[in-house]
C-alpha positions as CSV (number, residue, x, y, z in Angstrom):
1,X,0.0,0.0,0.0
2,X,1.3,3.3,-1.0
3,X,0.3,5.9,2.0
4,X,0.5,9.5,1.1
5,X,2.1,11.8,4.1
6,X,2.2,15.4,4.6
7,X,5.6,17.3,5.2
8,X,5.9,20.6,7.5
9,X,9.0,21.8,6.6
10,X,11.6,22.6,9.2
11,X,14.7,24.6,9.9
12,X,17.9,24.2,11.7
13,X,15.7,24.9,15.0
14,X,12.3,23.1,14.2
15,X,12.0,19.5,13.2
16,X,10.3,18.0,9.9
17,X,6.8,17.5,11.3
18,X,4.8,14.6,9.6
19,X,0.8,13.8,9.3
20,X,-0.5,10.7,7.3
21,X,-4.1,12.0,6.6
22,X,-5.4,8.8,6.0
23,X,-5.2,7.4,9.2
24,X,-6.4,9.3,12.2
25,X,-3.9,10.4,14.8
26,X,-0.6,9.2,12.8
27,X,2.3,11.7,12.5
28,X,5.9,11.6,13.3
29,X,8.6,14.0,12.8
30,X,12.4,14.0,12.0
31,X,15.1,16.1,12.3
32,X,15.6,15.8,8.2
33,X,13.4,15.0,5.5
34,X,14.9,11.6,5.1
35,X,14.7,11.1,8.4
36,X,10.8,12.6,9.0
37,X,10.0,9.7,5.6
38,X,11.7,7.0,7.8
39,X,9.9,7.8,11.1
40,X,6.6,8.2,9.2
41,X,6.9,5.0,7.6
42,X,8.0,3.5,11.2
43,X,4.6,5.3,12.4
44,X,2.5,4.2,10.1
45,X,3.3,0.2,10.6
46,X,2.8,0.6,14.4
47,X,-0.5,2.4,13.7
48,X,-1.2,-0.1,11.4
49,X,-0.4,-3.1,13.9
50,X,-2.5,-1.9,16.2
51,X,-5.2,-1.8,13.8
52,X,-4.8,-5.2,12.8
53,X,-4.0,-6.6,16.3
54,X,-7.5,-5.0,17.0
55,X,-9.3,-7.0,13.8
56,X,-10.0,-3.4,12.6
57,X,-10.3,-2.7,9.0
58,X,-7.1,-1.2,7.5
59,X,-7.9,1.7,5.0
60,X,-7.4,2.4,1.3
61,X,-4.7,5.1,1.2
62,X,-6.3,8.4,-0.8
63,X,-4.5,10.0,-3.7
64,X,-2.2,12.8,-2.8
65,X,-4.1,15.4,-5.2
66,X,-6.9,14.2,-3.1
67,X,-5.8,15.4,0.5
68,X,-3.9,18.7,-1.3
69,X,-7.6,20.1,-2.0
70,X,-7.1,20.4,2.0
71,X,-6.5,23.8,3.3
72,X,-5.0,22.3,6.6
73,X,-2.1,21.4,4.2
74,X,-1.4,24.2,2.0
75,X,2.5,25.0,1.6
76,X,3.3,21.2,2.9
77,X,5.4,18.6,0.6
78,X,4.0,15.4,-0.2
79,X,5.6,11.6,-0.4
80,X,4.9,8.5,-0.1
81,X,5.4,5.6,1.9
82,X,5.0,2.0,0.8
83,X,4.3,-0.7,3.5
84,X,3.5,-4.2,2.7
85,X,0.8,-5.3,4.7
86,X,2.5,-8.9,4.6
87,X,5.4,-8.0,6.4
88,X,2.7,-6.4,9.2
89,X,1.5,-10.5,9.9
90,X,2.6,-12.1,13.3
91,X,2.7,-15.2,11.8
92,X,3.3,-16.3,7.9
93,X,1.9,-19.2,6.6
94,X,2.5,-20.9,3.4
95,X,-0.4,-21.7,1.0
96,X,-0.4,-22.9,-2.3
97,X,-3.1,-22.0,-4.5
98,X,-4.2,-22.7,-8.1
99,X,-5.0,-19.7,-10.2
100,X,-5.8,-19.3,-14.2
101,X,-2.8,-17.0,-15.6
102,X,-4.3,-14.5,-16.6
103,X,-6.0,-13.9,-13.4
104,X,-2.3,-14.2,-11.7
105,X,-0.8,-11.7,-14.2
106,X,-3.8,-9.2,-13.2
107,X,-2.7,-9.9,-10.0
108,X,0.7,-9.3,-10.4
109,X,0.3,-6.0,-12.0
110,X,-2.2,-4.7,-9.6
111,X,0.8,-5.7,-6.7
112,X,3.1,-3.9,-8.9
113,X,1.1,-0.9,-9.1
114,X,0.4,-0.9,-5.6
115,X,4.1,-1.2,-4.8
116,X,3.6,-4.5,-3.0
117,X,4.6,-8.1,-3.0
118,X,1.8,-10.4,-4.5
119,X,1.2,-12.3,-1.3
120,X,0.9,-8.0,0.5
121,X,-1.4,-7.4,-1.9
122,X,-4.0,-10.4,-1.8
123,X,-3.4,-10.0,2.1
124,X,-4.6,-6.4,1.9
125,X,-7.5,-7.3,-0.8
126,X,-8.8,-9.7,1.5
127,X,-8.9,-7.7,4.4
128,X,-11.0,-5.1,2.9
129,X,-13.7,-7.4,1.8
């Protein structure tokens, strides 16, 4: 899943503040901009545990041009962060599954797209239904 964040830009005296609008109450900050990314990314898989751990629904991550239509973030720079919601699991467990191609190449793609491994991105479809 591709998570768009919000950047506040910072100085030599204030810290890179962070806010990822599409899950309530996540931010982070850093004293760079690398380092503001890395600690949003760290946020959002704790945030996204938690959710999980709770058998809450994880949500679809909005388009950035979506959440820039927000005045609350006029002047702030935009990324985004990739998690794969497979690596979130306590516990892997190894299936095997028969598919028809063509069904696993639209698969595929839609993993690419979504910047996540095939098995992240069935795990994430699944948990949305």
């Amino acid at each position: 899943m591709k998570y768009p964040i919000a950047i506040e830009l910072g100085d030599e005296t204030h810290a890179f503040g962070v806010v990822v609008p599409d899950l309530p109450g996540c931010f982070s900050a850093g004293d760079t901009l690398d380092e503001a990314i890395d600690n949003a990314k760290e946020a959002i898989e704790l945030w996204l545990e938690t959710v999980i751990d709770d058998n809450g629904a994880v949500p679809e991550p909005s388009s950035i041009s979506q959440h820039q239509a927000n005045a609350e973030f006029a002047g702030w720079v935009w990324a985004v962060v990739t998690i794969d919601l497979a690596a979130l699991s306590d516990k892997a467990e190894r299936v095997n599954i028969t598919l028809p191609a063509r069904v696993l190449r639209r698969i595929d793609a839609a993993a690419k797209d979504a910047g996540e491994s095939r098995s992240g991105y069935i795990a994430r479809r699944a948990m949305a239904a």
